[in-house]
N, C-alpha and C positions, 0 to 999 in steps of 0.2 A: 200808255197813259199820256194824252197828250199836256204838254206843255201851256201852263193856264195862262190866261193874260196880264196886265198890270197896265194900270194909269201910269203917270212920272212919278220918280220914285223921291221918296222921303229926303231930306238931310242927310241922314247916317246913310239913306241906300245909295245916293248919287257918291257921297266918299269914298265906299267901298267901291261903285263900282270903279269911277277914276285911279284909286289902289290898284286893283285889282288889272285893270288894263297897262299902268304904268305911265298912264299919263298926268301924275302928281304922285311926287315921290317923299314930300315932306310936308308942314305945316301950312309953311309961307306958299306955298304952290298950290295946295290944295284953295288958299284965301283968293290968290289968281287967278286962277280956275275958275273958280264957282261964285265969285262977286259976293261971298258972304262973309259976314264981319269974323276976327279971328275969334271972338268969341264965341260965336254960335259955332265955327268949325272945332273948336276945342270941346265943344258940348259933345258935339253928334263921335269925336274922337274916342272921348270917352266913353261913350256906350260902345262903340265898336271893341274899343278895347278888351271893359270890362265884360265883355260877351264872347271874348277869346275869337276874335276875328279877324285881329289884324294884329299887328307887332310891331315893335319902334326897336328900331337897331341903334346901333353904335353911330355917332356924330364922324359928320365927314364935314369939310369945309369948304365951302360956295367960293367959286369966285368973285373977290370984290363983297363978300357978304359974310353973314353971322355964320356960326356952323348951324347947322340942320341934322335933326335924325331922321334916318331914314325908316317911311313907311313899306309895310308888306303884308301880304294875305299873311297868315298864321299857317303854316302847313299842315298842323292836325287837327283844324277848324271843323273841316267835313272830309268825305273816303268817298272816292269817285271811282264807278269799278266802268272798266274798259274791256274791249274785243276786238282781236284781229283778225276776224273771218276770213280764212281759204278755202280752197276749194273741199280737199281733205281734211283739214286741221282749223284748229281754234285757236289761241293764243290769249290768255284770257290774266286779267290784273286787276287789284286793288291798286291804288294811287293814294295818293296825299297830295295838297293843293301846292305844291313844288310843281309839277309834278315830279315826286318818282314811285317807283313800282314799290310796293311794303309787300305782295303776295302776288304770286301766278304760277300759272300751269296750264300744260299744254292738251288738247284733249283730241281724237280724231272725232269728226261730223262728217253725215253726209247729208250734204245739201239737197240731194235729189230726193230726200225724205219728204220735207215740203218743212215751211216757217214752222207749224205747230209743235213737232216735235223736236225738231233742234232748237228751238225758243227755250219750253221748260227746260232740255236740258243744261242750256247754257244758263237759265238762273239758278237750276239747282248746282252748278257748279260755283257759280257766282255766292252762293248763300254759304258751300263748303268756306270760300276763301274767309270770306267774311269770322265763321265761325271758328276758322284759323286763327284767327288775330284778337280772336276777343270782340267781335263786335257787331252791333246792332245794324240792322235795312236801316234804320229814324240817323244813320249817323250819311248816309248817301246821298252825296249834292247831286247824283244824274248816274245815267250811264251812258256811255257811248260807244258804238257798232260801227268798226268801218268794214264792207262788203266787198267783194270783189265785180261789182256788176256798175249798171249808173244806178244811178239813186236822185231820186226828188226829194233834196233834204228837206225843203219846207214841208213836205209831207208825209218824209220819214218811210216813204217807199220804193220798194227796186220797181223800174221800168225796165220793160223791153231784155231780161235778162238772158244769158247765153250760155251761163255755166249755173243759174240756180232754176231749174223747171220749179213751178209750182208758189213762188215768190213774188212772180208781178202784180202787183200793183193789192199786198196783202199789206194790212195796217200792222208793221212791223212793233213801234211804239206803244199803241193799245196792248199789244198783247203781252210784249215786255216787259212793259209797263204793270200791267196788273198782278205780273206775279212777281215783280219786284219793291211795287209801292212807289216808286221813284220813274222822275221825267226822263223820257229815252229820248238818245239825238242818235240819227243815222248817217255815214256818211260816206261816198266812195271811198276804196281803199287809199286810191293812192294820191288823195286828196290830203289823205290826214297824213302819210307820210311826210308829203311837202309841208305841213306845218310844223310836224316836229324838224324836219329837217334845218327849215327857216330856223324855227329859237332854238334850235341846238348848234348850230354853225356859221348862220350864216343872219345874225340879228341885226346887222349893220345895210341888209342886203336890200332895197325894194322892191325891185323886178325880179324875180327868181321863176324857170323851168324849171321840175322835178321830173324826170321820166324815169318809171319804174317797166323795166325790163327783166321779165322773170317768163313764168309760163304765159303771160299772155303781155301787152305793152299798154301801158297809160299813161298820162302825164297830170300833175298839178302846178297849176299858176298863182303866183303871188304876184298880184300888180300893186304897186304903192304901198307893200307892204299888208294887206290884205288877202285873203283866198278869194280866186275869182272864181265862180261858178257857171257865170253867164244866165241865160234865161231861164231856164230852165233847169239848169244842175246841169247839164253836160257838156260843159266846155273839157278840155282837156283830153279827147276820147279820140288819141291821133290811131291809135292804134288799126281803127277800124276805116282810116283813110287810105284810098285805093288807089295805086301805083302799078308802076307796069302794063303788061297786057289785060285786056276786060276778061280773056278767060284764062286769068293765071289759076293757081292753088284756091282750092276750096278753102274757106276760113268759116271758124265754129262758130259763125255768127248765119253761116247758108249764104254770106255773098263772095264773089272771087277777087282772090288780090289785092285783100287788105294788108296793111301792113306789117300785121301780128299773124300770118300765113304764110309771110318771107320770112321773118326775122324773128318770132316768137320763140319761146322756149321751147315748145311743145310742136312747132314747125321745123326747127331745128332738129330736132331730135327723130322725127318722122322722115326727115331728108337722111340723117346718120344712118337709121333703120332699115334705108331701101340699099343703104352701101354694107350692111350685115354685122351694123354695129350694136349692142344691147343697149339700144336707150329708150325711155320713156318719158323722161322730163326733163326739166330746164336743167337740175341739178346733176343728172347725168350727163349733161352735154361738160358742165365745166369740170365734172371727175374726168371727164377722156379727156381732157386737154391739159386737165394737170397729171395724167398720168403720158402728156408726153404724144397725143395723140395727132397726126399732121392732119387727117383727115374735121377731125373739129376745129382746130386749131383755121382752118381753111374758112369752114363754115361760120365760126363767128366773126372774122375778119369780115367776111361777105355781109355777114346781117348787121356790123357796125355801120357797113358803110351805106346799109339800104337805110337804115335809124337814120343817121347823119344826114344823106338826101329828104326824108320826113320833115326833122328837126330844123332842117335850112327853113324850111319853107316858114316855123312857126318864128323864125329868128328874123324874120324880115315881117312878121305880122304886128308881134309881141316886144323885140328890142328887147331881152330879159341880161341884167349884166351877169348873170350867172348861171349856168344850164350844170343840173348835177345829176349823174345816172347813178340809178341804185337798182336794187332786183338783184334775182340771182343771177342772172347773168352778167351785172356789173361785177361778180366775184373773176371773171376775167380779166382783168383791168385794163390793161392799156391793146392787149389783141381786141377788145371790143372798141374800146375809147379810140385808138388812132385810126378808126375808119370816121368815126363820127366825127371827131377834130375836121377829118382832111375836107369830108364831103359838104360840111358848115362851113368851111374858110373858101372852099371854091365856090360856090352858089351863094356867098350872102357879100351885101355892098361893106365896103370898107369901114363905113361909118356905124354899123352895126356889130361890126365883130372888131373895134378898137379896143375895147376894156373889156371884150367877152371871158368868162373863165367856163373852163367845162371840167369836170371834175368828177371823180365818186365821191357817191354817198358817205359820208362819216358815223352817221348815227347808226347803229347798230340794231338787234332782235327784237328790241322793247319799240324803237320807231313809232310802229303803227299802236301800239297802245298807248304812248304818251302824247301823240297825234288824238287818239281818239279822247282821254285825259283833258289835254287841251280846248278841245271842241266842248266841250261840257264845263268848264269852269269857265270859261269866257261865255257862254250863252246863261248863266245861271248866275253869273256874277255881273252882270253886263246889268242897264239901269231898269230896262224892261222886269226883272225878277230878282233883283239887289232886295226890295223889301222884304219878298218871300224868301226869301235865302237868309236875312237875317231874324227872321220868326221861327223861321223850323232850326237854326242851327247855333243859334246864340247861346253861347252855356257858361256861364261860371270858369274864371280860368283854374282853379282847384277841381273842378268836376271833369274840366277834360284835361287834365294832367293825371288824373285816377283814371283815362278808358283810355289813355294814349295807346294808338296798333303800335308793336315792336314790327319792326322790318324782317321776314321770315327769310331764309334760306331758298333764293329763287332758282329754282330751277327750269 
């Protein structure tokens, strides 16, 4: 179902949306903001309110000024259901406009099925959650997909894919869409990572790398505080940048010597295998190393420090103050991390790596679904569909205190 259009949005919808992004957090800010008299912004308040939209918290006190209460989404306003598509596996969540997860579960897919049928299955799973919690499709502000492939978010489709045959370039959101009733947004995986990673740890941050090293490598960029996509949607895809000799290791894309060929999980693990070790994935590479194992232990040393030469290169493009690695292979920690430290401190100028921090991941197994959460309550709440958001979702605060989802036992 694609996402409909909208002229500028109403009064009550520019407020929500300013709410809702954080860029007016009270009364007198909101009057700032938007050049409208306090009284009309007290009007359009009130209907927000009384439509169980937003919420006025406890009084804090301004500097130099009056106290202020503070505005906020409502978190059981509307239920945003999310997906962390892998290769094998699903990850799959109701949200609340917090976000946090109220339901999920995990399901195995196989992508080489093609979109059709792993589609219905993931909304009949989607419909299960829902029907967990007590609640209606009519209460769902969007959904949102992040994939493991690139993706053309403005058009909500996989390009050029290497681990999903049969995906390119198939109107993911139409068809999601119709058997959900609600606006699908698509997004590379580990795009939405680096969003939740950003408001979960790092909200103070503007520049921010995120590279996600697991079975295969990708990075997300926050520049200014925003996700950069670039022109197309595929900025961040170092993974597939080509190092070394022109005819090194095959890489699952059919070209040689990309990056995710040396250093991948899934390359890792194929190099352990020819030494007559039992691995298959990224995850097995970091159970032999935590059980102790010299010959992995060897191998991710080597692939931090091939990352790290990559990573140099985007630290001198990009200047990010912050580079955070996640993946499962960041579950190595510092055998991964002190190659990348060393081989970023030798290849990049001084003045780039002054205030650098390089770190793990902090956010946890939910990441990619409150990443995907995120991307759907910011494009749905944003001023382009602030109006439509407040038509389909405005309710009586007594009607939605009677269908409030209870938070389910996640597992």
């Amino acid at each position: 179902m694609a996402t409909e259009g909208a002229g500028a949005p109403s009064g009550a919808g520019l407020l929500l949306s300013l709410i809702a992004a954080g860029e007016a957090r009270s009364r007198a800010e909101l009057v700032t903001t938007t050049g409208l008299s306090r009284t009309t912004v007290t009007q359009h308040l009130a209907q927000l309110l009384a439509g169980g939209l937003i919420e006025e918290g406890d009084e804090r006190r301004r500097s130099g000024g009056r106290p202020a209460r503070l505005l906020a989404l409502a978190p059981g306003a509307a239920l945003v259901l999310a997906a962390d598509i892998g290769e094998t596996h699903a990850r799959l969540a109701v949200t609340d406009l917090t976000p946090a997860v109220l339901a999920a579960c995990t399901i195995p897919i196989d992508l080489g099925a093609g979109p059709i049928p792993v589609l219905a299955l993931l909304a009949a799973r989607f419909r299960s959650l829902l029907a967990e919690l007590g609640q209606e499709n009519e209460r769902v502000l969007g959904v949102g997909l992040g994939l493991p492939a690139p993706v053309d978010h403005t058009g909500g489709r996989v390009v050029g894919p290497s681990v999903m045959p049969g995906w390119d370039d198939f109107d993911i959101c139409d068809c999601l869409g119709a058997h959900l009733g609600a606006p699908v947004l698509v997004e590379n995986d580990v795009n939405l990572l680096a969003l939740a990673e950003r408001a979960g740890s790092w909200s103070d941050t503007e520049q921010l790398l995120f590279v996600k090293a697991g079975t295969g490598i990708g990075s997300g960029i926050i520049a200014d505080g925003r996700l950069y996509r670039g022109a197309q949607g595929a900025s961040g895809d170092i993974g597939h940048i080509q190092i070394g000799a022109p005819d090194g290791p095959l890489c699952r894309c059919d070209k040689r010597s990309c990056l995710e060929a040396h250093a991948g999980g899934w390359a890792i693990a194929r190099d352990l295998r020819a030494q007559g070790f039992a691995a298959e994935t990224a995850r097995d590479v970091v159970a032999l190393l935590k059980a102790g194992e010299p010959a992995a232990e060897a191998a991710l040393r080597r692939a931090g420090r091939v990352l790290g030469e990559v990573i140099a290169s985007t630290v001198s493009i990009l200047n990010p103050s912050a580079i955070v690695i996640g993946g499962t292979l960041a579950e190595a920690g510092e055998t991964l991390l002190s190659g990348i430290r060393a081989e970023i401190h030798a290849r990049s100028l001084p003045l780039a790596i002054r205030h650098l921090r390089i770190l793990r991941a902090e956010t946890g197994r939910e990441a990619g679904l409150l990443g995907a959460a995120r991307l759907v309550i910011a494009d749905r709440l944003s001023p382009r569909h602030a109006d439509a958001t407040i038509a389909a979702h405005a309710r009586p605060a007594a009607a939605l205190a009677a269908t409030a989802p209870k938070r389910l036992h996640i597992v």
